[in-house]
N, C-alpha and C positions, 0 to 999 in steps of 0.2 A: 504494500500500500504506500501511495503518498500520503507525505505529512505534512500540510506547510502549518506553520506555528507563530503566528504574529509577526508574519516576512513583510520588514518594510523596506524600503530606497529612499533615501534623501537626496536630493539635489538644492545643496547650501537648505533655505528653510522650508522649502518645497517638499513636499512628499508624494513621488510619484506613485508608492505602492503603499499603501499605510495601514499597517496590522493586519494583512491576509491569513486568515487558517481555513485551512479546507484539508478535507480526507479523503483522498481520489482514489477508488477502488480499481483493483488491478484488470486489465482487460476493459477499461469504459471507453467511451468515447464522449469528450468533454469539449464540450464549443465554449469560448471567452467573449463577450461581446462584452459591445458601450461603445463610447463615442471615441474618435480622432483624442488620444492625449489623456485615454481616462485609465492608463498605467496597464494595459494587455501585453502587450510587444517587452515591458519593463518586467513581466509579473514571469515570463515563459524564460527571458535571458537570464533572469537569477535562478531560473531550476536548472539550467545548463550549466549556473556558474558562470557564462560571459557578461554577469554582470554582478557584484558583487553586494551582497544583501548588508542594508544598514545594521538592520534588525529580526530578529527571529532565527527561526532554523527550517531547513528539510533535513527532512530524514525518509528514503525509502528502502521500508520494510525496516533493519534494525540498523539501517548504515546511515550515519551523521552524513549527510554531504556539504552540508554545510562547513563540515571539518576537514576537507579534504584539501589536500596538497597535493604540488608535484606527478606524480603515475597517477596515482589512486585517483587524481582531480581527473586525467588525460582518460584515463579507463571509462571514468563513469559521463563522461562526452560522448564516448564510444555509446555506451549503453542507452545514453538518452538523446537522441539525435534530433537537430535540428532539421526543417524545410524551412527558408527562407522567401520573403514576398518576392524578392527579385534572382531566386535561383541560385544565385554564387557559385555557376559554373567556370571552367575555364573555355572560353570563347574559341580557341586556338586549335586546344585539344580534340581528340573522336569521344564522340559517345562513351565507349566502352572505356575510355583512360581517365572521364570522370567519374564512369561509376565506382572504379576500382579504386579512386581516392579514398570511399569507405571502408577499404580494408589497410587503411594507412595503422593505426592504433594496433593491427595485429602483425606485421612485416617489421624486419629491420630498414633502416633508414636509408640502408647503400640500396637494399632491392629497389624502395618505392621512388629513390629518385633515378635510379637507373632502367626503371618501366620493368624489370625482372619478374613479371610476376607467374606464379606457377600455372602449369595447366587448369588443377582446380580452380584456384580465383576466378580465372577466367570464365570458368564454367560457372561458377556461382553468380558471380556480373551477368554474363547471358543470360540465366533462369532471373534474374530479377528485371529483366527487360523485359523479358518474353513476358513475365505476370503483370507488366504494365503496357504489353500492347506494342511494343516499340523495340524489338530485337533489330529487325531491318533497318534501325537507324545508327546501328554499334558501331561504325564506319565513320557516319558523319561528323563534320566540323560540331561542336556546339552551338555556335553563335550563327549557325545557316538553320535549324530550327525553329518552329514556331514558337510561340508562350509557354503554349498549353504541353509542349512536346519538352520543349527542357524543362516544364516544372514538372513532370511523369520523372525524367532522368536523375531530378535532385530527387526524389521520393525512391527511384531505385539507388541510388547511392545511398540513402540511410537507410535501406532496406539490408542491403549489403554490412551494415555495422553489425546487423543482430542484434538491434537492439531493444531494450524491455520499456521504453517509452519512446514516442514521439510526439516533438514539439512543434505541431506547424505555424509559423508567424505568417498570417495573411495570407495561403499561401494562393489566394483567387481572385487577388487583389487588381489584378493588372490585367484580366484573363476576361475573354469573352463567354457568352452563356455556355456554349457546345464546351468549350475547353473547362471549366466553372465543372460543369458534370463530371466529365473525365475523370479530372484528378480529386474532388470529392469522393466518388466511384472510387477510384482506387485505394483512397484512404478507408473507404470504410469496408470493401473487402481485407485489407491488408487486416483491420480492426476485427473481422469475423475470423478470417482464418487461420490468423497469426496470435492472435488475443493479446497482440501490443495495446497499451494503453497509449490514447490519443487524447493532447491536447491541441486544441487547436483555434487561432483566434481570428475571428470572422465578422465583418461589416453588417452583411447581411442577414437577416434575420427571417429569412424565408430560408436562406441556403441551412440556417443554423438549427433552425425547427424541424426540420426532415432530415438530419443525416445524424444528429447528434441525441445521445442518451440524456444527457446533464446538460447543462447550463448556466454558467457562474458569469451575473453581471457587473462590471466594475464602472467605477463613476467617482472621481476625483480619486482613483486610487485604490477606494474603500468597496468592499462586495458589497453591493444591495440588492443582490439578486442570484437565488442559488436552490437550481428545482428542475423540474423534467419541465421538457417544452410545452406542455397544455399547458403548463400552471402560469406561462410568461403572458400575463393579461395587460389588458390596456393602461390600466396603473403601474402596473409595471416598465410597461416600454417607455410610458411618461417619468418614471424614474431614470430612468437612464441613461434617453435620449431627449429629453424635454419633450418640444411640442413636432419634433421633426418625424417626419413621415418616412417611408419607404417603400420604393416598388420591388417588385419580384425582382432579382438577377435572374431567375432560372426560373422555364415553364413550369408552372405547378404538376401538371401529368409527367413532365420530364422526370421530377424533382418524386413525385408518387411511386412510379418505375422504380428509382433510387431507392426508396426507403421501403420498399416492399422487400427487396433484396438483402436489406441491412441487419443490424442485431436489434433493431430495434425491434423483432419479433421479440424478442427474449427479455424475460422481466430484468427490469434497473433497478435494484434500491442503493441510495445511497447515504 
């Protein structure tokens, strides 16, 4: 299980994240909403540790992470993998030589900067492509891709780490509605079949209501909202997001298809 225990960030007298505790049960899928600035993007980088907590602690399962140094810090990066809004691919490289970055954390440093990587790697890069649809792109340049196409390759890259959570910041942010599906889709397969715990923090509040178990809303920082998506009412969204409205990013039948498919058959309690 996650633990967060009164995780805050200061910036000077600012508190971008201020006293979060939540108990995020192993295998969910947890959507983060609120507004531009209401401390989402800040709340995900100090579970990774690239950003370092003012205040409280993580702890998942019995391991401080908050206390971590050095390997032990580098290891559990490994384990808790980022997707990032803008990809953070290398633009230059193929396909197959970003995915293989996620096996950086488990190779010596002469292989991965000398591309040495064994037959398996490779094989296991490929099957993480192949499960997102995009093996026939293992060739290509990165930065000759679409959106929607290198944000599937960042998703196989952390797929590639093995790892026991995933953090995705935004990761639809930039992405049209077909591409919007895709990599939703994937995340919440990878959620059923892999029973990685997904957080993930999302604008949209259509996109969030159908793919997502849980719900934790944030708003100057502070949760005010934390429950299965029926229960996010119109007072609620007026917490939030004040008086600002929202349209679908994604066909509602598109978006139905999706969540038919999802875990969300399977009871949540959290």
């Amino acid at each position: 299980m996650l633990v967060l225990d009164d995780l805050t960030r200061r910036f000077g007298e600012r508190a971008a994240v201020d006293r979060v505790s939540l108990n995020i049960k192993p295998g969910s899928f947890v959507g983060v909403i609120g507004r531009s600035g209401a401390g989402k993007s800040t709340l995900l980088r100090m579970i990774n540790r690239l950003a370092e907590p003012s205040g409280g602690t993580i702890r998942w399962n019995d391991e401080d992470v908050t206390a971590l140094r050095g390997r032990p810090l580098r290891e559990w990066r490994a384990r808790c993998a980022m997707i990032f809004q803008q990809f953070n691919l290398t633009g230059r490289l193929d396909v197959l030589t970003n995915v293989l970055a996620g096996r950086l954390s488990r190779v010596p440093a002469h292989r991965s900067l000398l591309k040495l990587w064994s037959v398996e790697e490779r094989a296991v890069a490929l099957a993480a492509l192949e499960r997102l649809d995009i093996a026939n792109l293992a060739a290509q340049r990165a930065d000759r891709l679409s959106g929607g196409q290198q944000q599937r390759v960042a998703i196989a890259r952390a797929l590639v780490q093995e790892p026991e959570i995933i953090l995705a910041d935004e990761p639809i942010a930039s992405l049209d509605p077909r591409n919007t599906r895709l990599v939703m889709d994937a995340l919440a397969r990878i959620n059923v079949d892999y029973g990685i715990t997904i957080l993930c923090n999302l604008h949209s509040l259509d996109v969030a209501r159908h793919y997502c178990h849980r719900l934790v809303g944030l708003a100057a920082g502070r949760v005010v909202f934390d429950g299965r998506p029926e229960m996010l009412d119109e007072a609620a969204v007026r917490a939030l997001y004040g008086l600002e409205a929202e349209a679908p990013a994604v066909p509602p039948e598109a978006m139905d298809a999706a969540r038919n498919a999802s875990m969300r058959t399977a009871a949540f309690q959290y």
